[in-house]
C-alpha positions in Angstrom: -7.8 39.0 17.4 -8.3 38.2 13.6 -11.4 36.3 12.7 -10.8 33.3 10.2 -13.8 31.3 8.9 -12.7 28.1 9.9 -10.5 27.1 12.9 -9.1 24.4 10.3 -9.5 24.1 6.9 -8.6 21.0 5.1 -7.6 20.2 1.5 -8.4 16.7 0.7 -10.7 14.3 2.4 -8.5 10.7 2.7 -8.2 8.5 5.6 -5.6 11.3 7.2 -7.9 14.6 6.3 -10.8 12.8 7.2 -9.4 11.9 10.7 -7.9 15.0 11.7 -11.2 17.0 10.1 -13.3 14.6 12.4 -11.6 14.9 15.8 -10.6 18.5 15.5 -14.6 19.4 14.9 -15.5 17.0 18.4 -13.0 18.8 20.3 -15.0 22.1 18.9 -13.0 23.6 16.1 -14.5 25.1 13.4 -13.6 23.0 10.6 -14.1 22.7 6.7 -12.9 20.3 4.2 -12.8 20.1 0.5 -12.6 17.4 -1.7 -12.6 17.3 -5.8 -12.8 14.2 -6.3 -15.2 11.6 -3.7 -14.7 11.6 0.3 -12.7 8.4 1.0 -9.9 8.9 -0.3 -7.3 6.9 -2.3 -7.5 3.8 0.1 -11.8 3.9 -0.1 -12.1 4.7 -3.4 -9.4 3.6 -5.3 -6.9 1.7 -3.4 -6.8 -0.4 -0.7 -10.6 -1.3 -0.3 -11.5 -2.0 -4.3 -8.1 -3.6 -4.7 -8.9 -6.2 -1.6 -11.6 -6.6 -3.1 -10.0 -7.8 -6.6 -7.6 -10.0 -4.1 -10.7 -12.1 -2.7 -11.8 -12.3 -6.5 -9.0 -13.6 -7.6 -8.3 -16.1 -5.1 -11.0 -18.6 -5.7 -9.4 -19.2 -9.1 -6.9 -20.9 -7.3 -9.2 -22.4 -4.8 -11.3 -24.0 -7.1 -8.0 -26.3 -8.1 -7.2 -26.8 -4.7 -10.7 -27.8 -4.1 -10.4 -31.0 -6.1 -7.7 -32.5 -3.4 -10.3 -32.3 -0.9 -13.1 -33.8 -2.7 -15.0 -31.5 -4.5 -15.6 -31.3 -8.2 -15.3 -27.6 -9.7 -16.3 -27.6 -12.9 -17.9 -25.5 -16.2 -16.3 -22.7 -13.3 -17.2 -18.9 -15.3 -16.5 -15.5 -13.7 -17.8 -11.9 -14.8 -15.3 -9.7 -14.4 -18.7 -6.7 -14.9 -20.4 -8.8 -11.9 -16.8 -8.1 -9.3 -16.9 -4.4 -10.3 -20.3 -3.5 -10.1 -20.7 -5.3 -6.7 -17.2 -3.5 -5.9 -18.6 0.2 -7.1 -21.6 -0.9 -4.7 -19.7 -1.4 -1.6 -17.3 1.8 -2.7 -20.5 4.3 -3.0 -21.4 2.9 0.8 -18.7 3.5 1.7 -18.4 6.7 0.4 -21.7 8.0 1.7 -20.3 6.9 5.9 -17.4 9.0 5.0 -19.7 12.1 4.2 -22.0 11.4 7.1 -19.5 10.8 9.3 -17.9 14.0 8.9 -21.4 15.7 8.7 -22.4 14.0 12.3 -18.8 15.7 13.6 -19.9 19.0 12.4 -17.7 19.5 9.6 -18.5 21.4 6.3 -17.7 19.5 3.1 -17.0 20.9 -0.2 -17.2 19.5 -3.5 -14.7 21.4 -5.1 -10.6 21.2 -5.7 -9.2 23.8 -3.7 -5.6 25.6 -3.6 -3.9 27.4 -1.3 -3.7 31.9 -2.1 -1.7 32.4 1.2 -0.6 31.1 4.6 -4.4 31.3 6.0 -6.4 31.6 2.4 -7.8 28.9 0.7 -9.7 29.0 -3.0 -12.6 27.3 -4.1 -12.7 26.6 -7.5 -16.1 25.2 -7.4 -17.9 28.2 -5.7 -15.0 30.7 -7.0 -14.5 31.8 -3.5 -12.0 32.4 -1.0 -12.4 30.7 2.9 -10.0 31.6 5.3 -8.9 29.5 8.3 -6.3 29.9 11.8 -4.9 26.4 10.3 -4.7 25.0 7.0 -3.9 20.8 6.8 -2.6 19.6 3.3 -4.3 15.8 2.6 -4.2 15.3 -0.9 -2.2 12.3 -0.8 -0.1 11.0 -4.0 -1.1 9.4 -7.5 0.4 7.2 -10.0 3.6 8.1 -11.8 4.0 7.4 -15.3 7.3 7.1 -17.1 6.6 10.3 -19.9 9.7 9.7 -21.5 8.8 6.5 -22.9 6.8 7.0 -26.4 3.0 5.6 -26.2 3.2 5.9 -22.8 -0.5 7.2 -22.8 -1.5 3.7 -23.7 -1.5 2.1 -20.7 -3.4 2.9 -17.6 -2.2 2.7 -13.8 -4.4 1.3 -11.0 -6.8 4.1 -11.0 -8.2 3.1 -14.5 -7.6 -0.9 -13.3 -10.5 -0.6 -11.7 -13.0 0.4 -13.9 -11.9 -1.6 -16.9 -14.6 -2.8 -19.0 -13.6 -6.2 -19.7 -10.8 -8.3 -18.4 -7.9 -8.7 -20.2 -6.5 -11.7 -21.8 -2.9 -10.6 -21.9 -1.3 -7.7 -18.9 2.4 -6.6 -19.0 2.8 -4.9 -15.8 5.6 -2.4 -15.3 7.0 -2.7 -11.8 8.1 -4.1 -8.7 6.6 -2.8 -5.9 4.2 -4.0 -4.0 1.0 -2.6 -6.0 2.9 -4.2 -9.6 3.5 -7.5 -7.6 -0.6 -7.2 -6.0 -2.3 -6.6 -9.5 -0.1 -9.1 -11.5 -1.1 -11.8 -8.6 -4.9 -10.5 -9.7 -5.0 -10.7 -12.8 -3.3 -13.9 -13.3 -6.0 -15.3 -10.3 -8.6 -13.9 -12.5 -7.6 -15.9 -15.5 -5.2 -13.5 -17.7 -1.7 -14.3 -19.0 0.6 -11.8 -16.8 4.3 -10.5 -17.3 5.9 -8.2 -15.1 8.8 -6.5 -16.4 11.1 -4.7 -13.4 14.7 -2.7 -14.0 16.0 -3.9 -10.9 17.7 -7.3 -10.1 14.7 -8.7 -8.2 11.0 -7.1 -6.8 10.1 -6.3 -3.4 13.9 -4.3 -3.4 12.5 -2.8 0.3 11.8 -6.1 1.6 13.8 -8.4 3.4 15.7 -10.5 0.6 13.9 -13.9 1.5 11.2 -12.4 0.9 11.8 -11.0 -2.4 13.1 -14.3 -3.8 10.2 -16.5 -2.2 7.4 -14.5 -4.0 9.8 -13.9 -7.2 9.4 -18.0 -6.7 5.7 -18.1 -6.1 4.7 -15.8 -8.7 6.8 -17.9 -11.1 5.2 -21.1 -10.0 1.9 -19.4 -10.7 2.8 -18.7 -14.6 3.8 -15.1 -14.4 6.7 -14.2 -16.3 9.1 -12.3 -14.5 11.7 -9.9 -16.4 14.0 -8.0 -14.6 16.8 -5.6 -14.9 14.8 -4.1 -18.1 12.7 -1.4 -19.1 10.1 0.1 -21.6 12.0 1.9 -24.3 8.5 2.3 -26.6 4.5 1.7 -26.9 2.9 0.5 -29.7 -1.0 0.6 -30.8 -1.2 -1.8 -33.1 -5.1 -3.3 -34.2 -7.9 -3.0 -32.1 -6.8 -3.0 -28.6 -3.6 -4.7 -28.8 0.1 -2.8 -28.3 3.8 -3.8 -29.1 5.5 -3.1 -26.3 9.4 -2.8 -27.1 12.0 -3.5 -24.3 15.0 -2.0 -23.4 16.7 -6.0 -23.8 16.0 -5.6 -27.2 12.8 -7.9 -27.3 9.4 -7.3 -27.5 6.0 -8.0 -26.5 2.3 -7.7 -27.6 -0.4 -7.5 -25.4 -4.1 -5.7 -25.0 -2.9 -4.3 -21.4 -0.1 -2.6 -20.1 -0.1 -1.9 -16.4 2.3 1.2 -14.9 3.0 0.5 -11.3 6.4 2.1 -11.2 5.6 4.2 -8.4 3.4 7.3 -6.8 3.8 10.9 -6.3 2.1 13.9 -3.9 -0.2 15.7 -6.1 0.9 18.8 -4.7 1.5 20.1 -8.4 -0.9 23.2 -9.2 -1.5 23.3 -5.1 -0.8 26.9 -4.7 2.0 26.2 -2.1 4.2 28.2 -3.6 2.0 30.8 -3.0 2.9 30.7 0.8 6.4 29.7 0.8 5.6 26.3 1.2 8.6 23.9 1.1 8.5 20.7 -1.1 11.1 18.2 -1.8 12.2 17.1 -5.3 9.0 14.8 -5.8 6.8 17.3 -4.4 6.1 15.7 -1.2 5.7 18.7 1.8 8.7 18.8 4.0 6.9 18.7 7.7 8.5 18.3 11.7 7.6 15.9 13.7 4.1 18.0 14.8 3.1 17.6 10.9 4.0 21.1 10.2 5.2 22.9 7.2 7.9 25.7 7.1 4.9 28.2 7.2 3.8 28.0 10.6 0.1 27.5 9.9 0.0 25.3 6.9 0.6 21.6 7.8 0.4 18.1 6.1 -0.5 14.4 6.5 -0.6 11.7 4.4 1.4 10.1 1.5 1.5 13.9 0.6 4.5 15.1 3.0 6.4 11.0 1.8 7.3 9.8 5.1 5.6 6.1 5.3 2.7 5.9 2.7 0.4 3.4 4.3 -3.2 4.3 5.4 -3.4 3.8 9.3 -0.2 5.8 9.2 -2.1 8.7 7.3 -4.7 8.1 10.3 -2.5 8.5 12.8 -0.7 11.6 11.9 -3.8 13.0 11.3 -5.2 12.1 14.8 -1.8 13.2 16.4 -2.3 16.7 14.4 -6.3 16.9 16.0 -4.5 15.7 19.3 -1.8 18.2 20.0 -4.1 21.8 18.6 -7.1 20.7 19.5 -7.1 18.7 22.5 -4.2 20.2 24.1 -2.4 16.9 24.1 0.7 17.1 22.3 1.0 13.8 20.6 3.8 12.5 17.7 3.3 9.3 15.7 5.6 6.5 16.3 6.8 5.2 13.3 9.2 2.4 14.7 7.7 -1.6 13.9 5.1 -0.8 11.5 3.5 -4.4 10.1 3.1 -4.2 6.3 1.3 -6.3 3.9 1.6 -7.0 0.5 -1.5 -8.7 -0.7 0.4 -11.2 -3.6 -0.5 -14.9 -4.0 0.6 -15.8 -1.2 0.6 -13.2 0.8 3.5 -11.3 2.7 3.4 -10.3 6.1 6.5 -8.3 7.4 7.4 -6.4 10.4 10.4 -4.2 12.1 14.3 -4.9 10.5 15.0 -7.4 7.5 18.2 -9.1 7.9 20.5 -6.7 5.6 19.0 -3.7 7.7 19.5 -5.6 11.0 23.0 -6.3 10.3 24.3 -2.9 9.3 22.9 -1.8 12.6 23.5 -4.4 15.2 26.7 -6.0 16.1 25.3 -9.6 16.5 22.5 -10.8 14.7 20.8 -14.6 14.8 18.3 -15.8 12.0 15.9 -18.3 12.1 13.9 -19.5 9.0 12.1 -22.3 7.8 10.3 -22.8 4.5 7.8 -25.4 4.3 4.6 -26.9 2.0 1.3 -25.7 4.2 -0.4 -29.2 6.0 -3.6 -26.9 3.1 -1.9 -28.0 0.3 -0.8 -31.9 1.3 -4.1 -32.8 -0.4 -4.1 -30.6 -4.0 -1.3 -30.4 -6.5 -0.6 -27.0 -5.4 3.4 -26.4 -4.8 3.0 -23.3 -2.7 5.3 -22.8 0.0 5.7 -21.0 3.4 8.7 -19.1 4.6 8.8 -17.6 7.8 11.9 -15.7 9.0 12.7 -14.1 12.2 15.5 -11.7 13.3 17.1 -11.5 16.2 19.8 -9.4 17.9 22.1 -12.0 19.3 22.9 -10.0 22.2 20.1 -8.9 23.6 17.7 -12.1 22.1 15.3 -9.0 21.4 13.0 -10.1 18.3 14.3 -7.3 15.6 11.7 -8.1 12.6 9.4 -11.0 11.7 8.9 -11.5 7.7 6.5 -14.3 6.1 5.2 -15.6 3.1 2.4 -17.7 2.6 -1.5 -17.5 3.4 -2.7 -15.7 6.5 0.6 -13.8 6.8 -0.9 -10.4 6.7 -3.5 -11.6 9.6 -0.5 -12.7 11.8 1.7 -10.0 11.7 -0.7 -7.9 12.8 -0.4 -9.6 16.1 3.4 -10.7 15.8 3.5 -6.6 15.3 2.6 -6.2 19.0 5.3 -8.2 20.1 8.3 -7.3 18.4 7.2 -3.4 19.1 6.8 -3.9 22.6 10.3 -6.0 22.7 9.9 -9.7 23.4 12.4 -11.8 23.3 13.5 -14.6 21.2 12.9 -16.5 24.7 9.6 -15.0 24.6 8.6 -16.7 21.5 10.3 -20.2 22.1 8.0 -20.3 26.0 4.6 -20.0 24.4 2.8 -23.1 23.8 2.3 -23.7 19.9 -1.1 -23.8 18.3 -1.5 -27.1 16.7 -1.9 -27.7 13.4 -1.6 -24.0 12.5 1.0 -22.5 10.1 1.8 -20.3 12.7 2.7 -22.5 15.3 6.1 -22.3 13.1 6.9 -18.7 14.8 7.2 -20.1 18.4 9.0 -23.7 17.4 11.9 -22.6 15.6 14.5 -23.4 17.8 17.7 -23.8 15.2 19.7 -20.6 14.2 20.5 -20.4 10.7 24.0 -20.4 9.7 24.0 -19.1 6.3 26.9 -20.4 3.8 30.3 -17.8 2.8 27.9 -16.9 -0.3 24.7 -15.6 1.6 27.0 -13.4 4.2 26.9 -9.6 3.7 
């Protein structure tokens, strides 16, 4: 029987590495890991956590202006953008440090170095110039920001990895993009006290999203003072003095600012990965074409993670990677369920969204019901905020199965967390209508809409 060094080595230590590393070692593999960057991950160390983080920041520049409604005088109001981030970096280096112990305690080897792939059981160390070998290899690595190299200057904006660590806060962003990580840092800077544009080649943001929603925080965002463009592009960067740049459209117009923000997307770092060197299959963006076990077309290579491109979101990164320690390890064959995952995009207001929007539900199901309502939060009665709410539900009209639940408005990432349990395990419509509402919530919306919507010739698809 041949003798490998590790039972499982692993190549990048993110929420799904990390995972998998950790379980494997308790059910007794051997296991190493190697990261070149810091333990955590994108979400820990540059993602989810710091960028939260920059959410809460940014929200009390709206709360102090609500505040006055209710009473309370806010002003001479200052914030220190060096104050957020060094309190941030604090948290993120804690954090950092339970990720190494925590893989330490599970018996796991950690290596500071970036490591590629020689063959289907050989890994290289770059840091210690040595080869490990291991029965399994798992691929962890994640993705990274794309940038548009096509456009000139391009260099001279930065993506969210350098958002974090910015020096000062700008006075002036354009942000390119509209996903949910342009929509999330335009909504933060413009909290934090910045003039924001976001500039987006398609007809509205959010394209992935249920259509309400996209037009509801297209809405918000423009109530908020952010300038939306769409259906344009960057056709060329400028430095012009000091830290300002022209930024030239592809409508012709153009725009000066000291900040411009990519967020037109991620890719799998799998470039330079060595998995060529074992026959390793990729798509056209690099991602790592796996099965349903999280395996790669070479038997003993496999991947989790925004890496392989099937749903990049962290607890789905943690749950192929548990599935993956589950089935070799534990000798419990396990495969992530994918159906009616809750999402979240962290704007101002939030948006909370699970299972079908309505244009998916309808190419799919033969009857579909809609209920919505849109409404100013019982919150906001008192300030001279015009935020509004929209909450949507969809519903097969034959079966009065609850399809998908989207909403808009504050606390809607904290309710579809639990709305998430129903609609996965199949309520009903009826379901919803028989529980007793929560009075005065904003929820209390989700079980006392009782009308179906009956959209005009113009909104039918």
């Amino acid at each position: 029987m041949t003798k490998y060094d590790y039972d499982l080595f692993t190549i990048g230590a993110g929420s799904g590495g990390v995972r998998a590393s950790r379980l494997a070692s308790s059910y007794g593999a051997k296991v190493g890991v190697a990261e070149e960057f810091r333990v955590g991950g994108t979400c820990v160390i540059r993602g989810c956590v710091p960028k939260k983080y920059l959410v809460y920041a940014s929200e009390y520049g709206h709360g102090f202006q609500d505040a006055k409604g209710y009473g309370w005088s806010a002003d001479n109001v200052s914030f220190d953008w060096s104050k957020l981030i060094a309190n941030k970096d604090a948290e993120i280096d804690r954090l950092n440090g339970i990720y190494i112990r925590n893989l330490k305690n599970a018996g796991a080897d950690i290596f500071q170095s970036r490591a590629t792939i020689k063959d289907a059981h050989t890994v290289h160390l770059e840091a210690e110039n040595r080869d490990v070998t291991a029965e399994r290899i798992l691929v962890a690595v994640g993705g990274a920001p794309w940038v548009d190299e096509t456009v000139p200057g391009h260099e001279l904006g930065i993506t969210s990895n350098e958002a974090f660590h910015l020096e000062e806060l700008p006075k002036h962003v354009v942000v390119a993009g509209g996903g949910y990580i342009a929509i999330e840092f335009a909504c933060i800077f413009k909290g934090l006290g910045a003039d924001v544009c976001l500039v987006y080649r398609g007809e509205d943001i959010l394209r992935y999203f249920d259509a309400d929603v996209s037009t509801q925080v297209h809405k918000e965002m423009q109530r908020q003072g952010i300038r939306v463009i769409t259906q344009a592009v960057f056709d060329k960067i400028e430095k012009l003095d000091g830290d300002q740049k022209r930024l030239h459209l592809s409508t012709g117009v153009h725009i000066d600012t000291d900040c411009v923000f990519w967020a037109v997307g991620r890719k799998p770092v799998t470039q330079g990965l060595g998995l060529e060197n074992a026959g390793v299959e990729t798509d056209k963006n690099g991602a790592i074409k796996v099965n349903d076990q999280s395996q790669s077309s070479v038997p003993s290579i496999f991947a989790v993670g925004d890496v392989t491109d099937r749903v990049n979101l962290t607890p789905v990164a943690i749950r192929e990677g548990a599935a993956f320690a589950e089935t070799f390890y534990n000798n419990n064959p396990t495969e992530t369920d994918y159906r009616f995952i809750p999402k979240a995009v962290f704007s101002q207001p939030p948006v909370g969204s699970v299972g079908y929007a309505e244009h998916e539900a309808r190419h799919e199901f033969k009857n579909v019901d809609i209920y919505k309502t849109e409404f100013r939060s019982m919150k906001h009665i008192l300030t001279e905020s015009g935020e509004r709410v929209l909450m949507k539900i969809v519903v097969d009209g034959d079966t009065d199965r609850v399809l998908g639940c989207h909403i808009v408005g504050e606390y809607s990432a904290e309710m579809i967390q639990c709305i998430a349990i129903a609609v996965k395990a199949g309520l009903k419509k009826k379901d919803f209508d028989d529980t007793v509402a929560l009075h005065p919530t904003i929820a209390e919306e989700l079980v006392t809409l009782k009308t179906k919507f009956l959209p005009s010739s113009s909104d039918t698809p």
